[in-house]
N, C-alpha and C positions, 0 to 999 in steps of 0.2 A: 944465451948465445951472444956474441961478440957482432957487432954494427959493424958491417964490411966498410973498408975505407977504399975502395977502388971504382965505387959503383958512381954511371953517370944517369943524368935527371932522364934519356930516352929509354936506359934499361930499366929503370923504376918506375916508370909509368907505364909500361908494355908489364911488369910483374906487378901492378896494381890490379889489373884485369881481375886476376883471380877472386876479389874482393867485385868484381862488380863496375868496375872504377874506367871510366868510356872519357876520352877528349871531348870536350865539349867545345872549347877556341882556344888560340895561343895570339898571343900579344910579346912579341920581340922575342926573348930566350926563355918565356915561361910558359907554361901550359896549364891550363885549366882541367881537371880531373872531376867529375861527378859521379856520384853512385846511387841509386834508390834505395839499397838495401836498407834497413833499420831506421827509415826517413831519408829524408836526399842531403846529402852531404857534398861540400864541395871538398878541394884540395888545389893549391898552385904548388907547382912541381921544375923548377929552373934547370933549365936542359945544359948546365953546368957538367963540364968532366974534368975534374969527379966530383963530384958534391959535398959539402963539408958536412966534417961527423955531423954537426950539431944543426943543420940542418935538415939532413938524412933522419936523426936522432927526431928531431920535431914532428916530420914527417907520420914515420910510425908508430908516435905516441898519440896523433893527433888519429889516425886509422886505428888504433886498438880500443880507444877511449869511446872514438862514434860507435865499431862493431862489438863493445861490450868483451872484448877478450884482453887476456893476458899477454903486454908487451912483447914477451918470449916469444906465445907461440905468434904471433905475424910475421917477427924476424924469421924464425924457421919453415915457416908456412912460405916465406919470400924465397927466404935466401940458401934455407937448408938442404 
């Protein structure tokens, strides 16, 4: 699946939920993301619109890598 390029840092951290993935503080335009699942994992998440691909890109390599799955399905799990 194709890395949406419209998406901004408040919509992707409301669709991180699904993963577990809770506000923990926000400092200026960024947000802090934390999860327990698989061990406690952080995330900063720039409430940027729209987010750069390779941002975004980092983003969900850096969640598929913690939760043990395949880049693809997180995209489609997110965004499908």
């Amino acid at each position: 699946m194709r890395i949406p390029r419209d998406i901004n840092g408040e919509k992707l951290a409301r669709l991180l939920c699904k993963y577990g993935y809770e506000q923990t503080r926000q400092t200026g335009s960024h947000v802090r993301l934390t999860t327990s699942i698989n061990g406690e994992h952080h995330l900063t998440v720039p409430k940027h619109k729209p987010l750069k691909v390779g941002t975004l890109n980092a983003i969900i390599s850096d969640v598929a890598e913690h939760l043990n799955l395949p880049k693809d399905q997180v995209l489609s799990d997110l965004f499908g």
